[in-house]
N, C-alpha and C positions, 0 to 999 in steps of 0.2 A: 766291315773289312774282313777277307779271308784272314784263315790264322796264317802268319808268320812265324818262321823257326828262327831266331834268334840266332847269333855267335854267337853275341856276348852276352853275358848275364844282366840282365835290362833292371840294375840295383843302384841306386848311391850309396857312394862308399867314401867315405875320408878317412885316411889314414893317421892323419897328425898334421903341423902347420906346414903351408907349403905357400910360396912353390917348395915342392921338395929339394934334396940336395940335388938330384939329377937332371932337373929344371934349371936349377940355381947353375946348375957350370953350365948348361948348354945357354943359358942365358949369359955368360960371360964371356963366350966362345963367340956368341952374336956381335955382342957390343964391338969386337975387331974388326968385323967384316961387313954388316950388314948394314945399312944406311941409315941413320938415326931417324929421318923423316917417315921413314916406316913405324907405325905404331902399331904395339897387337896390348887389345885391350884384357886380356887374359893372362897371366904371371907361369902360364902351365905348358909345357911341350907335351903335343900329342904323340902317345904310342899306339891307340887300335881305337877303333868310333865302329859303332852299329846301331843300327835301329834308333833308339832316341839316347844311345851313351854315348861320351866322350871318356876312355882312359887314359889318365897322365903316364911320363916314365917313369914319372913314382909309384905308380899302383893305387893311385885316385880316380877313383868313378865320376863323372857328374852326368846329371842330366843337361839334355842339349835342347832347348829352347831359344834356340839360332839358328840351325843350319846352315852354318855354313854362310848368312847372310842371303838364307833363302834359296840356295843352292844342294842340300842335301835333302829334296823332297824327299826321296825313297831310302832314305839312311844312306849315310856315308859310306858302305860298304854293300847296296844289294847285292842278289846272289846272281839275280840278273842279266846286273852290270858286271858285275866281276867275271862272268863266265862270258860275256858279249866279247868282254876289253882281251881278254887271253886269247880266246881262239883271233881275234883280229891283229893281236898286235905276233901273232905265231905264223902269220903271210905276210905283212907289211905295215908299217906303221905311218909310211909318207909316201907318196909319189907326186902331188899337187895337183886339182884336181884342174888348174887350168892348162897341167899338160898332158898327163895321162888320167882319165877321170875313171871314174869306180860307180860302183850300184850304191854303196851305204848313203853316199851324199844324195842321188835320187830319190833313195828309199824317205831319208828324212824331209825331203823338198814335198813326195807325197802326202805323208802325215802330214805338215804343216797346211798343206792345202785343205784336207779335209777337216783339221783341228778347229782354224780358225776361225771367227764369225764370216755370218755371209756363204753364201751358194754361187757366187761369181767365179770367173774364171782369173785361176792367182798365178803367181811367181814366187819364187824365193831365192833369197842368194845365202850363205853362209858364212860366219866368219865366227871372230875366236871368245871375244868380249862383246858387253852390254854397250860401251862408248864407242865400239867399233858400228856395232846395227844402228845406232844413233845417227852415226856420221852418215852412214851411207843410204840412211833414210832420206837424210835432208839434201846429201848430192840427188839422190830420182827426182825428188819433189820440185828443187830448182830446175833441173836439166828439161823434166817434162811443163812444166808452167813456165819457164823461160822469164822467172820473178827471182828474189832474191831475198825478201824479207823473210825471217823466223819468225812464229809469236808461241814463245815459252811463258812460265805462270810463276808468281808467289811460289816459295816454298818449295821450287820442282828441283831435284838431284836426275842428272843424266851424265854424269860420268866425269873423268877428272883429264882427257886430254884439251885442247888447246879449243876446237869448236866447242865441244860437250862441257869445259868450264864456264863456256859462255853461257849457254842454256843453261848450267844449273846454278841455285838464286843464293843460296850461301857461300859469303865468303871463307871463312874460320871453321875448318881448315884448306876448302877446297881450291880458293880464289886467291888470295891473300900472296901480293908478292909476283902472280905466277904472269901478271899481265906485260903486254895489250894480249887482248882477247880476240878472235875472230869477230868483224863486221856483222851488219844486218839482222843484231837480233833482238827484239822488243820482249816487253816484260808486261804482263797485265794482272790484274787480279783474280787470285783462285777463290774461288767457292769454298771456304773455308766454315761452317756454319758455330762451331764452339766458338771461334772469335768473329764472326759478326757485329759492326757496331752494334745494328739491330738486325732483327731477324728479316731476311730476305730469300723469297724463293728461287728456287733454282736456276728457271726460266729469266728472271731480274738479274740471280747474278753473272747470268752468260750475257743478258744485253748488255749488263755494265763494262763486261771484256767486249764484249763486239763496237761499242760505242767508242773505247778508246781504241780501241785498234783500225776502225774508220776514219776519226778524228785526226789520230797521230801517225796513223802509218800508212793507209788506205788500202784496199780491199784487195782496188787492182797491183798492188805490188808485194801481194803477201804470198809466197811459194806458199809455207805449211803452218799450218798448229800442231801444236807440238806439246800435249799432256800426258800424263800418268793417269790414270781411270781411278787408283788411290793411290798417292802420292808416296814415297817410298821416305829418304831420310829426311824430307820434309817434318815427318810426324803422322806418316800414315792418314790424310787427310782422306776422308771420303766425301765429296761433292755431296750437296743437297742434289734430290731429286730432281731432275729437268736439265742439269745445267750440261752436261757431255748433249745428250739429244738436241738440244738449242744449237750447239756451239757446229754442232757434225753438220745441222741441217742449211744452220747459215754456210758452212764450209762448201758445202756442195750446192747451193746457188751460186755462191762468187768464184767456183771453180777451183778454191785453195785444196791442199791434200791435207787430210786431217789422219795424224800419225800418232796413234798410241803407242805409249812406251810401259810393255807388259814385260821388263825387264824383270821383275822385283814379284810383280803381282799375276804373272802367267804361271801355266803347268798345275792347276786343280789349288793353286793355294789359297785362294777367295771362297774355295769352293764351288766353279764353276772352271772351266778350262781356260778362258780366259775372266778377266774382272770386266770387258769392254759387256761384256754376256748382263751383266748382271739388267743392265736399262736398255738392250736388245741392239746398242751403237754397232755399225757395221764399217770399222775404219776401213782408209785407205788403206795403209802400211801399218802395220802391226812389228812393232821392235819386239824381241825377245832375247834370252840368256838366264843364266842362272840355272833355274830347274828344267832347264834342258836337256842338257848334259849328263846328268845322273851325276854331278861331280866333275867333271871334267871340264876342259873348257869349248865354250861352243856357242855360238850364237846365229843369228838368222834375223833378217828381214822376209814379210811374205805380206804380199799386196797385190792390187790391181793387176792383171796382165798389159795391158795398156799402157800403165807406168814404168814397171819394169821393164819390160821388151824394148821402151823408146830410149833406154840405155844404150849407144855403141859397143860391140862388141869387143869386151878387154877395156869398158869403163867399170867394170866392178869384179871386186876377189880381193886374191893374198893368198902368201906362199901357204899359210895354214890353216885358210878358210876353211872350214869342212874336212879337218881332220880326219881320217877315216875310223881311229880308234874312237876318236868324239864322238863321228856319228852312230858307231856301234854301239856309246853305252849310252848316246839318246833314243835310239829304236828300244836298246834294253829297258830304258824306263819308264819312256811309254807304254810298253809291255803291262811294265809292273804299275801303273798309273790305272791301265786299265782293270788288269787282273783283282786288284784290291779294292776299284772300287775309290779312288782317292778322292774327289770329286765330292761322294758322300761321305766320307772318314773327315776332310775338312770341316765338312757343316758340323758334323759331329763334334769335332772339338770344339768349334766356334759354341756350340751348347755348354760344353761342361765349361767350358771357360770364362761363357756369359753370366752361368748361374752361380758361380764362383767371385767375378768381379762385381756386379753388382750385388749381392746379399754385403762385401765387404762394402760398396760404397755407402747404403743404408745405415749400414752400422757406423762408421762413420763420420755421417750424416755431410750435410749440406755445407758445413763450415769445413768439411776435413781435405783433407790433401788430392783425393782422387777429382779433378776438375770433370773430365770426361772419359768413358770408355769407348772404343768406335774398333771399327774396322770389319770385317767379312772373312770368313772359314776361317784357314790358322794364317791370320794377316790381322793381327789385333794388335791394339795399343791403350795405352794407359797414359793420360795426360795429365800431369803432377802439377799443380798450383801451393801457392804457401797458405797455410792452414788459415782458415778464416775467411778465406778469399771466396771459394766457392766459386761461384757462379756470381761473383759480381764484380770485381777489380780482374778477377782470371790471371793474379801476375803468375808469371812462371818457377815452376821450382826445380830448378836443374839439382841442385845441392841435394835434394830429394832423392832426385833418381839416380842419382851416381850413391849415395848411399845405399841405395835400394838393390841396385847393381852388384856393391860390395858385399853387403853381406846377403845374398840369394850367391854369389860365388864362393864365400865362406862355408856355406853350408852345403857347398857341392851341387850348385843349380847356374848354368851360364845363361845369361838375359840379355840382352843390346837394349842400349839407348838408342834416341833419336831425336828427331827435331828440329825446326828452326830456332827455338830457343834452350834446346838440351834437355828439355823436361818430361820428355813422353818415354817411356816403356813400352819397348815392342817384342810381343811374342811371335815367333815364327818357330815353330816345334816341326820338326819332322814328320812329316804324314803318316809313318808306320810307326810313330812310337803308340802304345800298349796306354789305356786306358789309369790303369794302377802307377804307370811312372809318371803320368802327365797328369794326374793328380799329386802324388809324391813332390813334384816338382811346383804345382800350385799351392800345397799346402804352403812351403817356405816363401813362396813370393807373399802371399797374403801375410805371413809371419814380420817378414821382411818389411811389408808396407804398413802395417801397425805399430810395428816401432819406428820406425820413419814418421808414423800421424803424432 
């Protein structure tokens, strides 16, 4: 990675217990106005974030081992974006680009073409959120197959409106209460290989999905499939080897549109630009959001020409699809995506991270709390089991990781959970944070997981 100039001083710092008091009223100031079903799992109001910091308005540092939920690839403030987002929003901020359209939204339609896997001739449309490119993946897919069936997986998160809760497989918090659910969508099982009854290859377990989704739904009424290449609040699952290749290959004998959801695990954060990259899968439709944007919000579908073109003109957009300041600070981040090198700065961390997580699992050992470690470049996860269990009951230990959570925030380090059953630790660090803080910030998690063992 080129050197980085920093704002801010790339330090942990606590100041004393907090939230602070400046936390403490803004947080009471919420509780009047702001909706209680909003949760923010952090007790700290932000004042300024760079590089791998977050500072409170108290004057607390932490390390940011979040971003953003995977949205602050290039730090929450590059210099980049920050200088894209100004001069853009210093000509115009809106016009709509389905009335008067602009170059920034082409220019990103470009990148996307070239970014994505595949040498084929693509499309792309824009819009604001991840459950938004969701939706309007699975409008192309039906419109062009003239089908109706979905087949979504175990464990899959794609977003929280009314189709997009359908697709995704946990109820608590996302489901719960919020139904009836949109039609037409099936459920079959992911490749999940840590919980395996027994071990089955890749290939096996994409026939075991293809077998039920012939049986129960049948082939010829399936518009799309519809997975995560690594699963995102699931638990960060990464398929055994074979099963995405199985699943794409069968898709495209029986015609179905096979539609990756690189919401979460796009833009260099696997360490490759997309995660579809890692087994050479060349989807259909590729959803994106998050580390798009540089921060902002922004998302994209980019797929077949064939599929998208068979859209009627004025079946797809929004008022704020392809924001124009969006798409400037997405150009801006590609930039810097390129410029540094993120791509390999991922694999990089995935190294110190691996040789960090496992020497703790050995130590340990086989009875202790870490069940499994998994995931690809800075998309890693730590799956918590109750001591003793191991590798052999595998029950889950949520109480764990919300412990684990606690005090890694105490001591000035932000972590996210995950999971289908609350127990996995997910690292997503920022791609420019600095070698010395993303150690700093591993020391305390392992601190953290030790007194948890």
């Amino acid at each position: 990675m080129a050197e980085i100039a920093y704002r801010l001083e790339q330090k942990r710092r606590i100041l004393g217990a907090f939230p602070g008091p400046k936390s403490a009223a803004l947080n009471e100031r919420r509780k009047s106005v702001v909706a209680g079903g909003v949760a923010s799992s952090v007790p700290v109001y932000v004042a300024d974030a760079d590089g791998g910091i977050i500072t409170d308005v108290d004057g607390n540092s932490f390390i940011d081992l979040g971003s953003g939920i995977a949205v602050t690839t290039v730090g929450a403030s590059d210099a980049n974006v920050v200088e894209a987002v100004q001069e853009q929003v210093a000509h115009f901020t809106h016009t709509c680009f389905m009335v008067t359209p602009y170059e920034g939204y082409v220019e990103v339609a470009e990148e996307l073409a070239k970014l994505t896997p595949g040498d084929h001739e693509k499309r792309s449309v824009l819009f604001n959120s991840g459950a938004e490119a969701v939706e309007n993946a699975i409008k192309v897919a039906r419109l062009a197959t003239g089908r109706d069936a979905v087949v979504a997986f175990d464990h899959a998160y794609h977003g929280r409106t009314n189709l997009t809760m359908a697709l995704t497989a946990k109820a608590m918090p996302y489901k719960t209460n919020f139904g009836p659910f949109a039609p037409e969508i099936y459920r079959v099982p992911m490749s999940y290989p840590y919980r395996e009854e027994a071990e089955i290859k890749g290939e096996d377990a994409a026939r075991r999905a293809i077998t039920m989704i012939e049986k129960q739904i049948g082939a010829e009424s399936v518009a799309a499939i519809l997975i995560e290449p690594i699963q995102g609040e699931g638990g960060f699952i990464v398929p055994a080897e074979g099963f995405l290749p199985t699943l794409v290959a069968w898709a495209k004998e029986k015609g179905i549109v096979f539609i990756a959801d690189e919401v979460q695990s796009g833009f260099c954060r696997t360490g490759a630009w997309f995660a579809s990259e890692h087994e050479g899968i060349v989807p259909d439709i590729i959803t994106m959001a998050k580390g798009i944007g540089g921060g902002l919000p922004l998302s994209a579908i980019t797929g077949r020409a064939d599929l998208l073109d068979a859209v009627h003109p004025g079946g797809l957009g929004g008022t704020y699809g392809g924001n124009p300041v969006a798409c400037a600070a997405s150009l801006a981040a590609i930039k810097t995506m390129k410029d540094h090198n993120l791509v390999g700065r991922a694999q990089h961390i995935e190294k110190v991270v691996t040789e960090r997580v496992t020497a703790l699992a050995g130590e340990l050992g086989a009875a202790g709390i870490i069940g499994e470690f998994r995931g690809r470049g800075a998309m890693l996860a730590i799956e918590l089991v109750k001591p003793g269990t191991g590798n052999t009951t595998k029950e889950p230990n949520a109480e764990a990781a919300k412990a684990i959570a606690a005090a890694c925030l105490a001591a000035g380090v932000v972590i996210l959970t995950c999971g289908t059953y609350g127990n996995v630790i997910r690292l997503l660090p920022p791609l420019v944070i600095g070698d010395d803080l993303l150690n700093d910030g591993l020391d305390v998690l392992v601190d953290a997981i030790r007194a948890a063992a």
